[in-house]
Backbone bond lengths (Angstrom), bond angles and torsions (degrees), N, CA, C in turn:
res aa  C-N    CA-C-N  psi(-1)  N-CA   C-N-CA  omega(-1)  CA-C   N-CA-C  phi
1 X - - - 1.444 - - 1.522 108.45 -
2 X 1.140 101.03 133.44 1.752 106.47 -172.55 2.065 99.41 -70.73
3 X 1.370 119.51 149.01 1.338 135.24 -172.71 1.423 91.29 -97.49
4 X 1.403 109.45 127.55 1.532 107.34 160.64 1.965 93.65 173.95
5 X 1.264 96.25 -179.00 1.713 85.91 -155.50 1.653 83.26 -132.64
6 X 1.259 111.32 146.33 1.323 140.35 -153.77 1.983 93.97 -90.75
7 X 1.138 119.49 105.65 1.313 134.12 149.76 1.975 145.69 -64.74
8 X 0.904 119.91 123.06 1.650 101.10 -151.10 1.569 85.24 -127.04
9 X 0.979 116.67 116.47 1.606 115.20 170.15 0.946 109.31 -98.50
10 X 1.714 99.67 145.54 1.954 121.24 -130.62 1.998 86.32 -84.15
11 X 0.904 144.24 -10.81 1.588 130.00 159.14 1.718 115.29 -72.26
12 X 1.228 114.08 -5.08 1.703 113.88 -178.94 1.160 78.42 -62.95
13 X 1.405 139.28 -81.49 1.225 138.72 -145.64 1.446 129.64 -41.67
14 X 1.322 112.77 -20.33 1.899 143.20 -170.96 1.623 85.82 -87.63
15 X 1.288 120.54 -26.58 1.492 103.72 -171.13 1.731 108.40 -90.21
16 X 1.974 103.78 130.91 1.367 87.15 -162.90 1.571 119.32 -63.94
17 X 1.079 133.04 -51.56 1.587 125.46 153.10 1.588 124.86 13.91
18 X 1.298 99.09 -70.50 1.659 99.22 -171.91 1.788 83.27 -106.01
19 X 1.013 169.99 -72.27 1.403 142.51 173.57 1.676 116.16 11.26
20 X 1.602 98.39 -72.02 1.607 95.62 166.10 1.229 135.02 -24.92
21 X 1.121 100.96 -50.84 1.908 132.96 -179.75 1.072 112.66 -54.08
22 X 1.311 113.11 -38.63 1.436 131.93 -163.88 1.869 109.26 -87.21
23 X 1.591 82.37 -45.68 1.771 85.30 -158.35 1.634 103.59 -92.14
24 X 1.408 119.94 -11.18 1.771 105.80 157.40 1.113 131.11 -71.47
25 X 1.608 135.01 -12.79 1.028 164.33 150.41 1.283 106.49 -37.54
26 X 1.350 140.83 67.74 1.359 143.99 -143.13 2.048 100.42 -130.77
27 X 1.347 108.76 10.11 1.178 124.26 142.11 1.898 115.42 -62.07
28 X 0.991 136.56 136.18 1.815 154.07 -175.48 1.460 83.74 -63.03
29 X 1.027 111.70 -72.02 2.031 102.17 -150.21 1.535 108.95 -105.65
30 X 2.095 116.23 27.62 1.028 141.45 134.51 2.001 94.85 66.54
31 X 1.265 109.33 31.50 1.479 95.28 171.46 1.625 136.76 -60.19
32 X 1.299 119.81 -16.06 1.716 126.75 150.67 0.960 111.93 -49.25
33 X 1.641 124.99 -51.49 1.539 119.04 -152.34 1.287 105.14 -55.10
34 X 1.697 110.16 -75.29 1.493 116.56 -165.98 1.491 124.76 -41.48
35 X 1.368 101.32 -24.80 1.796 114.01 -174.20 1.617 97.95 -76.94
36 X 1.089 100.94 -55.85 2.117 93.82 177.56 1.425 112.51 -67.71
37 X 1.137 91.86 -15.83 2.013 89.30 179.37 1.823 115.25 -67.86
38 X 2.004 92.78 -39.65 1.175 117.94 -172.68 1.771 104.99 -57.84
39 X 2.184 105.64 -41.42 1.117 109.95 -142.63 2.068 74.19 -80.14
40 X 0.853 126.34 -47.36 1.225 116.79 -171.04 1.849 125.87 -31.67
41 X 1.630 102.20 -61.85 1.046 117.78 148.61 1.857 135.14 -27.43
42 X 1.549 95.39 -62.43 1.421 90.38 165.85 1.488 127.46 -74.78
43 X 1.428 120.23 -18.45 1.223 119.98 175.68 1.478 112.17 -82.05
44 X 1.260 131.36 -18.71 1.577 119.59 -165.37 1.648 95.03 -130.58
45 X 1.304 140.12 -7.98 0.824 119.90 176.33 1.543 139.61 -109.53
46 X 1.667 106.53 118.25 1.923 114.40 -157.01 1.634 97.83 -18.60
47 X 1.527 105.39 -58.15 1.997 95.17 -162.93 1.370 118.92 -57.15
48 X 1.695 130.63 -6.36 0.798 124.24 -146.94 1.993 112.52 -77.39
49 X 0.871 111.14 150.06 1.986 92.05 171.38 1.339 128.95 -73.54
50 X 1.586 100.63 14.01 1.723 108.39 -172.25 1.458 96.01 -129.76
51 X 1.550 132.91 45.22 1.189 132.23 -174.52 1.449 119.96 -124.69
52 X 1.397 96.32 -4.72 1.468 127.19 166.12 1.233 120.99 -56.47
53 X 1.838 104.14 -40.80 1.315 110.15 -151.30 1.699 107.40 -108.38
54 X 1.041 84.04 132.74 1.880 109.44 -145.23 2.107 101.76 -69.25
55 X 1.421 77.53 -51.58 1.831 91.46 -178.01 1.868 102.90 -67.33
56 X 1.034 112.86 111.31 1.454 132.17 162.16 1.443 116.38 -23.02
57 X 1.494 106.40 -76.45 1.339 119.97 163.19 1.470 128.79 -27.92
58 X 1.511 96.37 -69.69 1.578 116.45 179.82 1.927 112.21 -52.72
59 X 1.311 88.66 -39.25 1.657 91.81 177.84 1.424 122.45 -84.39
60 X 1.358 114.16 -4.32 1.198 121.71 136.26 1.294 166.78 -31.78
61 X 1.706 83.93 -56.66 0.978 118.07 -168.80 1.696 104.07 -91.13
62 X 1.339 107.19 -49.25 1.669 109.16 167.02 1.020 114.05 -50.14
63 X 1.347 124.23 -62.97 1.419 124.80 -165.86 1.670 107.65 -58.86
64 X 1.385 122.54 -25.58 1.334 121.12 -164.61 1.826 107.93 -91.98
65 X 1.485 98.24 -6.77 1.895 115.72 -171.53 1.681 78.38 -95.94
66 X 1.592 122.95 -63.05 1.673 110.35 -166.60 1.614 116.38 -46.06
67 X 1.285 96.93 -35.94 1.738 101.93 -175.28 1.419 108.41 -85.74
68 X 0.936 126.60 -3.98 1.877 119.97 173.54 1.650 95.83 97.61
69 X 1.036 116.15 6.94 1.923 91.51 -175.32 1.327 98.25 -93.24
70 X 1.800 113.44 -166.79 1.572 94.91 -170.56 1.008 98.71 -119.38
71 X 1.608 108.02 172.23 1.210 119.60 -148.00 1.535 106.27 -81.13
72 X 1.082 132.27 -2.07 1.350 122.30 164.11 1.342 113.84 -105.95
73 X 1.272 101.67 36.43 2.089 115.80 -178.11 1.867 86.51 -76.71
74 X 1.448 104.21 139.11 1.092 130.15 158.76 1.324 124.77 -133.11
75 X 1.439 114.58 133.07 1.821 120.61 -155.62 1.649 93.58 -68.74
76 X 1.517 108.62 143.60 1.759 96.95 166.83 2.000 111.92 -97.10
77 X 1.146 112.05 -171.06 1.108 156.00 117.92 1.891 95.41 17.52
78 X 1.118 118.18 -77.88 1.463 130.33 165.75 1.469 123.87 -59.64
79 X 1.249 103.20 -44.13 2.100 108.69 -176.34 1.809 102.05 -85.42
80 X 1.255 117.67 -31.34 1.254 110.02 169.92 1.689 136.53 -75.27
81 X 1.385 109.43 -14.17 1.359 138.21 160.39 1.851 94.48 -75.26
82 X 1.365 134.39 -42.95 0.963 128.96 -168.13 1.210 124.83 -50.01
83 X 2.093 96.83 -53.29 1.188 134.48 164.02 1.238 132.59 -33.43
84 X 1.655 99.53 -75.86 1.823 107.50 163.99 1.644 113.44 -53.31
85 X 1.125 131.37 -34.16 1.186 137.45 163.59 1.919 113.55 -34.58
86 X 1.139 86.38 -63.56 1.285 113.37 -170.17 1.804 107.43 -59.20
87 X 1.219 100.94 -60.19 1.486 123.17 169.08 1.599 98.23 -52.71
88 X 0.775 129.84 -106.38 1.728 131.08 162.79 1.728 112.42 19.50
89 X 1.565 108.22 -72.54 1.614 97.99 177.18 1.483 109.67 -67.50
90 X 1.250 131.52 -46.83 1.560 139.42 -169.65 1.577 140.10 -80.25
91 X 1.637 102.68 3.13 1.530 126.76 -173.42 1.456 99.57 -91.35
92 X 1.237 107.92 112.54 1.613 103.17 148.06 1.237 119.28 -108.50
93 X 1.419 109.29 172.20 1.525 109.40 -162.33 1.371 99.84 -84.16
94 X 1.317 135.86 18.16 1.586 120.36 -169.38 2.189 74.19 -102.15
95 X 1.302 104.87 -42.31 1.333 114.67 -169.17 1.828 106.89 -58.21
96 X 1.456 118.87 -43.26 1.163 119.21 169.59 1.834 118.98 -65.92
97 X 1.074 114.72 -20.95 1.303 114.65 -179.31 1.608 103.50 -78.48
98 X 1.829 106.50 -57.68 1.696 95.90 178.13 1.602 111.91 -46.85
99 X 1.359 116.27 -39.73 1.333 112.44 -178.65 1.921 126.94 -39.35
100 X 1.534 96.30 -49.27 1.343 120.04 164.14 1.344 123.15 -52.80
101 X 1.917 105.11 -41.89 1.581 99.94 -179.55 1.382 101.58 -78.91
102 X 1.433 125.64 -45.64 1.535 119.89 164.28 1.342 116.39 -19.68
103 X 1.327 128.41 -72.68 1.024 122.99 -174.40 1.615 125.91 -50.31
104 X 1.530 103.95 -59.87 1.530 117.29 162.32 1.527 102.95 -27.68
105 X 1.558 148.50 -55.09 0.766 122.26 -117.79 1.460 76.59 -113.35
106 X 1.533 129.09 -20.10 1.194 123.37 -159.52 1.711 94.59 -72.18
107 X 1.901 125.20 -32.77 0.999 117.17 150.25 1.181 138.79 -26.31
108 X 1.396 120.20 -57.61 1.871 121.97 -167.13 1.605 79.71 -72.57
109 X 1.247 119.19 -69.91 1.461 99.49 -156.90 1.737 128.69 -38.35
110 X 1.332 107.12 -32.95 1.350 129.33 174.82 1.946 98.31 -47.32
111 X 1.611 91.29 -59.93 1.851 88.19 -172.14 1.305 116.94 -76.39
112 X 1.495 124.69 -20.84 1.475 111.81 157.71 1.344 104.48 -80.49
113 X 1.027 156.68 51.64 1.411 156.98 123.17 1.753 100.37 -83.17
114 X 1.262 114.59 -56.55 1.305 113.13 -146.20 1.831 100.84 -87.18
115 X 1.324 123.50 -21.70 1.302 126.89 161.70 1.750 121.27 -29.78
116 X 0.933 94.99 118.57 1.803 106.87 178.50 1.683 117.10 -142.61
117 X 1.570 100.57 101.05 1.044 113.25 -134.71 1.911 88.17 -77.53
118 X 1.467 108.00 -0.05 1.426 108.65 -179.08 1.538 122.20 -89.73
119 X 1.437 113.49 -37.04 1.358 110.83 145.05 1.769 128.91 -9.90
120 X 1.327 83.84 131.91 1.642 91.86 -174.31 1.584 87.61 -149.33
121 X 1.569 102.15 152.23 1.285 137.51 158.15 1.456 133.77 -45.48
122 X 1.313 138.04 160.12 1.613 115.69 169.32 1.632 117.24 -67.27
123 X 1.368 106.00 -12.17 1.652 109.47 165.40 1.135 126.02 -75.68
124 X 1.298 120.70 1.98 1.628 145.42 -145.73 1.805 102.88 36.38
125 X 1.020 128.03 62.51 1.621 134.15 176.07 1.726 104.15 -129.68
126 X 1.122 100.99 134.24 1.794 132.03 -162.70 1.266 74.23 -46.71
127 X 1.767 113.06 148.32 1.112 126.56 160.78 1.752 111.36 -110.31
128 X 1.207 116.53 10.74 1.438 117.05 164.12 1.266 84.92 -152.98
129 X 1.815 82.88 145.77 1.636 115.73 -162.76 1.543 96.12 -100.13
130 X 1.743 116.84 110.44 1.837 100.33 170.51 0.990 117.61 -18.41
131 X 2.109 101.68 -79.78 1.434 104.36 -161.86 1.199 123.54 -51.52
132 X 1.192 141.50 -18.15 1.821 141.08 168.19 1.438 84.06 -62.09
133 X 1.048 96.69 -71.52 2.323 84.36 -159.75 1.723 115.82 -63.34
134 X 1.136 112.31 -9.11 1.626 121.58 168.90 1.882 107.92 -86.27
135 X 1.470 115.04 -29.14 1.302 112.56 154.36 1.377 126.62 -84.47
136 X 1.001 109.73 -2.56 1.808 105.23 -179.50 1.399 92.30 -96.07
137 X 0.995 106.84 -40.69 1.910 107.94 -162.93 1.848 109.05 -58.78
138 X 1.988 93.58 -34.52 2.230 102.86 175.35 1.674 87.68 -71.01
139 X 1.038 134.91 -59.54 1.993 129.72 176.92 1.029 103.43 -27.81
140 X 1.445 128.56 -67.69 1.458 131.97 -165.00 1.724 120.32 -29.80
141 X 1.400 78.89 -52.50 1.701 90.08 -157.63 1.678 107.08 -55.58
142 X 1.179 104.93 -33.56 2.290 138.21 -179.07 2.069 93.47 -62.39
143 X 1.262 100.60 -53.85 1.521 105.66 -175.79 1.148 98.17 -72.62
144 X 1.028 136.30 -127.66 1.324 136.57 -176.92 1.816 118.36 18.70
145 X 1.332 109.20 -63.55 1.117 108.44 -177.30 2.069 114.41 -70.70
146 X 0.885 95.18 -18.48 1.495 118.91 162.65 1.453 111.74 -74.49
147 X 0.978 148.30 -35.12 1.321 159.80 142.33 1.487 118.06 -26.97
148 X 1.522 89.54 -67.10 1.618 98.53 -168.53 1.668 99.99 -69.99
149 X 1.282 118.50 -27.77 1.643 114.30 -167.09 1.732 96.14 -82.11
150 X 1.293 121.31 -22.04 1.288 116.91 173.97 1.899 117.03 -63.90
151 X 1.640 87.37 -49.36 1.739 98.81 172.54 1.384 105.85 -58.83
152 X 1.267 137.77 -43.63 1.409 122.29 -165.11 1.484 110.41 -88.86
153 X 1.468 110.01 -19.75 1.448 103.80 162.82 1.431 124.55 -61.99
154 X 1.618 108.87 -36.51 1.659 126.27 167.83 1.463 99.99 -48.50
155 X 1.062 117.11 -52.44 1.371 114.79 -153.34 1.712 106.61 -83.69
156 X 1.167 119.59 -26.75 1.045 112.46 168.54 1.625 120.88 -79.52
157 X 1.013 106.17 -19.54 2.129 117.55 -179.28 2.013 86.94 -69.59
158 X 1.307 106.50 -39.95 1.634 104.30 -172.02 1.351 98.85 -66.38
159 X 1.755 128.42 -59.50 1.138 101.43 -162.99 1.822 123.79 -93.79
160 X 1.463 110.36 1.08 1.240 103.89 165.86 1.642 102.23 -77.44
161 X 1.186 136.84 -85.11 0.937 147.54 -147.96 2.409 105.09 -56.38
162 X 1.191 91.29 -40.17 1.697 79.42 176.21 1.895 100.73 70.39
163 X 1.596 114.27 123.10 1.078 98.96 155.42 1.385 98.85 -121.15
164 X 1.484 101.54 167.52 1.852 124.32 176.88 1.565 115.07 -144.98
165 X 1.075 127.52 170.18 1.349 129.99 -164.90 1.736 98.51 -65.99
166 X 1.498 114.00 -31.41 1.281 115.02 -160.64 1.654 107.64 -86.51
167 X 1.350 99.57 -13.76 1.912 109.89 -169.89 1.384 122.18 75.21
168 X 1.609 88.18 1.44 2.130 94.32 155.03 1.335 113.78 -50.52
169 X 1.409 106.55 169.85 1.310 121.83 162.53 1.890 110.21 -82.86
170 X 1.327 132.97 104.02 1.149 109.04 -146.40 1.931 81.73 172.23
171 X 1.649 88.22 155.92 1.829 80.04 174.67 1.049 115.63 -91.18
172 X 1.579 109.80 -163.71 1.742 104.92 -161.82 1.498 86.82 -93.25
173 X 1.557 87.04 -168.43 1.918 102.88 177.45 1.452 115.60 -67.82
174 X 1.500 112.87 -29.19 1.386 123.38 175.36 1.686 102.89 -117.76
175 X 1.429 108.69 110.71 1.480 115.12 -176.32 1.917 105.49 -132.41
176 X 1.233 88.20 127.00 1.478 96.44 156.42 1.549 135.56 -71.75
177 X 1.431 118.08 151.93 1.209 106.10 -171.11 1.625 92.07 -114.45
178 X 0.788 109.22 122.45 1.979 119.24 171.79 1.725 110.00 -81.27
């Protein structure tokens, strides 16, 4: 995980979304806030190092062990409004499409898991055909690598371009400092 410390520029707070965040935090020197602010950030945002991780739950669950909360922390009602919020100013559609192939892909992987090449039919006849899965597998290598050139194109539209509430070129409300 890359080291660098989580930045909040002082207008996030004007936004009602993370305001919330802010103003239940009814502790003086507000130590919840920044950590859900953080968890917000790491959960919805493309740069984040937990954006990889496909299972909902699971990415949860890391992100909620990296930040000290516990491990059966579940976002409420408030941090998930935060989220879509969050998602909302910072999605582009090149970013919503990888999202889609993400998913798709989390599919195939699912069915080459679940392939059993011993399976048979009530006729007793193979219910998966090699050659389909010996041709998907020569595809693969074309997809995949198509994938990754899609992600790094994402990733580069993120870091030239910068989004912000205003649609400057400029960082987001939650920016890291490298």
């Amino acid at each position: 995980m890359r080291n660098y410390s989580l930045w909040i520029r002082p207008e996030a707070y004007a936004l009602v979304p993370f305001k919330k965040i802010w103003q239940r935090d009814k502790v003086q020197r507000k130590p919840k806030a920044p950590i859900e602010l953080a968890f917000v950030y790491y959960y919805a945002d493309y740069r984040s190092d937990f954006k990889h991780i496909e299972d909902k739950d699971e990415r949860i669950r890391q992100i909620a062990l990296s930040l000290g909360l516990p491990e059966k922390y579940k976002p409420d009602s408030v941090i998930w409004e935060a989220i879509a919020f969050y998602e909302s100013l910072t999605e582009t559609q090149s970013m919503r499409l990888l999202k889609a192939v993400r998913k798709s892909m989390v599919k195939l992987t699912e069915y080459f898991e679940s392939v059993d090449f011993l399976e048979v039919d009530k006729h007793n006849k193979p219910v998966h055909d090699i050659n389909k899965y010996r041709s998907m597998l020569i595809q693969l290598k074309d997809m995949v690598t198509t994938v990754d050139e899609l992600e790094a194109l994402v990733k580069n539209q993120v870091e030239e371009k910068g989004t912000s509430v205003g649609g400057t070129k400029s960082k987001n409300v939650f920016e890291d400092d490298d």
